[in-house]
C-alpha positions as CSV (number, residue, x, y, z in Angstrom):
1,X,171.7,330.8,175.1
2,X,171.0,333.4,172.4
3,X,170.9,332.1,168.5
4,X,173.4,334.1,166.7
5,X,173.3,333.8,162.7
6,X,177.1,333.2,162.3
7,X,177.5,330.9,165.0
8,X,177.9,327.2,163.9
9,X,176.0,324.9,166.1
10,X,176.2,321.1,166.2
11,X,174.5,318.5,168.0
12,X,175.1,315.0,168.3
13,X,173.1,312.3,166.5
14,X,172.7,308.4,167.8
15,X,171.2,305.3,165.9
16,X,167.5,304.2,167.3
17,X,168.3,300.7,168.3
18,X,166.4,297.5,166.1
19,X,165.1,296.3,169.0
20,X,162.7,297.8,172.2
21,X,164.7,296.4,175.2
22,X,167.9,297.7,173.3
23,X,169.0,300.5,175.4
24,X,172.6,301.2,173.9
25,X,173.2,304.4,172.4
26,X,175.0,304.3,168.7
27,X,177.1,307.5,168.1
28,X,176.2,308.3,163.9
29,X,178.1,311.5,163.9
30,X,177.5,315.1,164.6
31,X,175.2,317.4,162.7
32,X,176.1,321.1,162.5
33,X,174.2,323.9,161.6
34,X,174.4,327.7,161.3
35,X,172.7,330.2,163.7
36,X,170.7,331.2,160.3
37,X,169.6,327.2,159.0
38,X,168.7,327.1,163.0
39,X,166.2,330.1,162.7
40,X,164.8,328.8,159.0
41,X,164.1,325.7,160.9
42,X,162.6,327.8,163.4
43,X,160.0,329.2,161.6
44,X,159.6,326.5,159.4
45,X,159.1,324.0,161.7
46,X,155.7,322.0,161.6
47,X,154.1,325.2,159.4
48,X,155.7,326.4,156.5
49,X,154.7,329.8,155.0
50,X,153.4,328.5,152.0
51,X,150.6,326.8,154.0
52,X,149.6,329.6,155.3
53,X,147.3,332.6,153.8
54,X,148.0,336.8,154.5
55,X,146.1,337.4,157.4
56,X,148.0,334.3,159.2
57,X,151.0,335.1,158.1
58,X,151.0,338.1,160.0
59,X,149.5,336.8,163.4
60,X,152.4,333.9,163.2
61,X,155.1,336.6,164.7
62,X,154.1,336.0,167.7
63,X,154.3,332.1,167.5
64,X,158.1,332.8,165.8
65,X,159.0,334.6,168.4
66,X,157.8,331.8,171.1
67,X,159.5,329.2,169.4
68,X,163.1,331.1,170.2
69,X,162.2,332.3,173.2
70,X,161.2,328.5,173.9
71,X,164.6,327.1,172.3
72,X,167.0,330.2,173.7
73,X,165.4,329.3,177.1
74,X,165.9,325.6,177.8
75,X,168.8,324.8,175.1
76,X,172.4,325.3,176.7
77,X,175.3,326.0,174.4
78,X,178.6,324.4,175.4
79,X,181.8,326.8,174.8
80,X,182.3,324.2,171.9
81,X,179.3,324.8,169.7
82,X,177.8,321.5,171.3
83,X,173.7,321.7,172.0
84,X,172.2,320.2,174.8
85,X,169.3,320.5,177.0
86,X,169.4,322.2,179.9
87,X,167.4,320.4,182.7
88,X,168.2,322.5,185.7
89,X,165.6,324.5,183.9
90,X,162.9,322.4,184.3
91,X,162.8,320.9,187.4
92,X,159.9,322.8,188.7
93,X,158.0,321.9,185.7
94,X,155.1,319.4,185.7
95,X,155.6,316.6,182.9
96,X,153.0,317.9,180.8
97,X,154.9,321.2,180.5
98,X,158.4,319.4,180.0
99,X,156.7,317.3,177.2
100,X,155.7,320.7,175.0
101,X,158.6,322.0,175.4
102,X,160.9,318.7,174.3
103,X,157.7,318.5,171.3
104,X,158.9,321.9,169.9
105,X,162.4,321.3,170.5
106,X,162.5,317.9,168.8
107,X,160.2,319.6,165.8
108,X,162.7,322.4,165.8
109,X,166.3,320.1,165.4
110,X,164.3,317.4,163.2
111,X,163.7,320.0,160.3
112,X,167.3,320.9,161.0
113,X,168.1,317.6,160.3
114,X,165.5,317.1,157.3
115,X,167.3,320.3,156.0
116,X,170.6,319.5,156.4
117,X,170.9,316.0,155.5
118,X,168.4,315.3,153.5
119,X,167.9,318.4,151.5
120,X,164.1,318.7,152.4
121,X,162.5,321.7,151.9
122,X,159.8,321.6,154.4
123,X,159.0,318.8,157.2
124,X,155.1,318.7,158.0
125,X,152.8,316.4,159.2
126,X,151.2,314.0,157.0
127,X,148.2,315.3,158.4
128,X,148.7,318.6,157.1
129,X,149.5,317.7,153.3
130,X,146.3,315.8,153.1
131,X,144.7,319.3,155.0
132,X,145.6,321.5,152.8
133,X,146.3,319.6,149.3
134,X,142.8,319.2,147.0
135,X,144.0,315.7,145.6
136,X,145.9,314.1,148.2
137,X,148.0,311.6,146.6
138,X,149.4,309.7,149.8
139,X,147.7,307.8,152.3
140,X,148.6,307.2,155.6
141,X,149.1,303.7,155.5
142,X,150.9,303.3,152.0
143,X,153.0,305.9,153.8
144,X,154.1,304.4,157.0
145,X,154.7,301.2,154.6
146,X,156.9,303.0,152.6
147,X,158.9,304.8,155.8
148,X,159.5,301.1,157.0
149,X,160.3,299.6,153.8
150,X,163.2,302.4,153.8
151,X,164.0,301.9,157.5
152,X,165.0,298.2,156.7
153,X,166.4,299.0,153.3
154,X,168.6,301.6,154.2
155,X,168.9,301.8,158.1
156,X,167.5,305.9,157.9
């Protein structure tokens, strides 16, 4: 597939199940996106520029241009607009490279996602705030409380 900025992509979006031994998919709609919020999330994805200092923001065209090269090369686009992997293009991949490649892909439709629905700006590891910030104000585990406080309060 090739990312085209007018296009309007979607993709489909399904409920984790409550429970472990649940294996039942739960249709929660469709999310759809334009070629250009696809290429924001793109480059945005795990690193946002305004992480970053001059000298590394110009050595990161190269990682850009992988991550499209990476999604254009094992996304398919249905005649519909629909996104779906395309597995007949890694079956003579070992797991390890199948797992990088589903990492990026997943980082990639997640900020989408963030983006779209939620109106984040940026999506970055935790990690990575308390990197770069001089006072970091969160902590991991008051974090991970709080993300399952709002799972069971409001099913995210």
């Amino acid at each position: 597939m090739k990312i085209k900025r007018g296009d309007i992509y979607y993709i489909e979006l399904y409920l984790e199940p409550g429970k472990i031994s649940d294996h039942n998919k739960r249709s929660n709609g469709t999310l759809s996106f334009t070629g250009v919020e696809l290429m924001d999330a793109i480059v945005s994805a795990g690193m946002p520029d305004i992480y970053l200092n001059k000298a590394n923001k110009r050595n990161r065209k190269e990682e850009i241009y992988f991550k499209i090269k990476l999604f254009e090369t094992y996304v398919a686009l249905l005649p519909n607009g629909e996104l779906l992997f395309d597995p007949a293009r890694k079956v003579y991949l070992d797991s390890t490279e199948i797992g990088a490649i589903n990492y990026w892909i997943g980082m990639i439709l997640i900020t989408v996602l963030g983006k779209k629905k939620y109106g984040y700006e940026y999506m970055v590891h935790l990690s990575m705030i308390s990197n770069f910030s001089s006072h970091p104000r969160i902590k991991n585990i008051d974090f991970f409380q709080l993300m399952a406080k709002l799972h069971t309060n409001h099913r995210i």
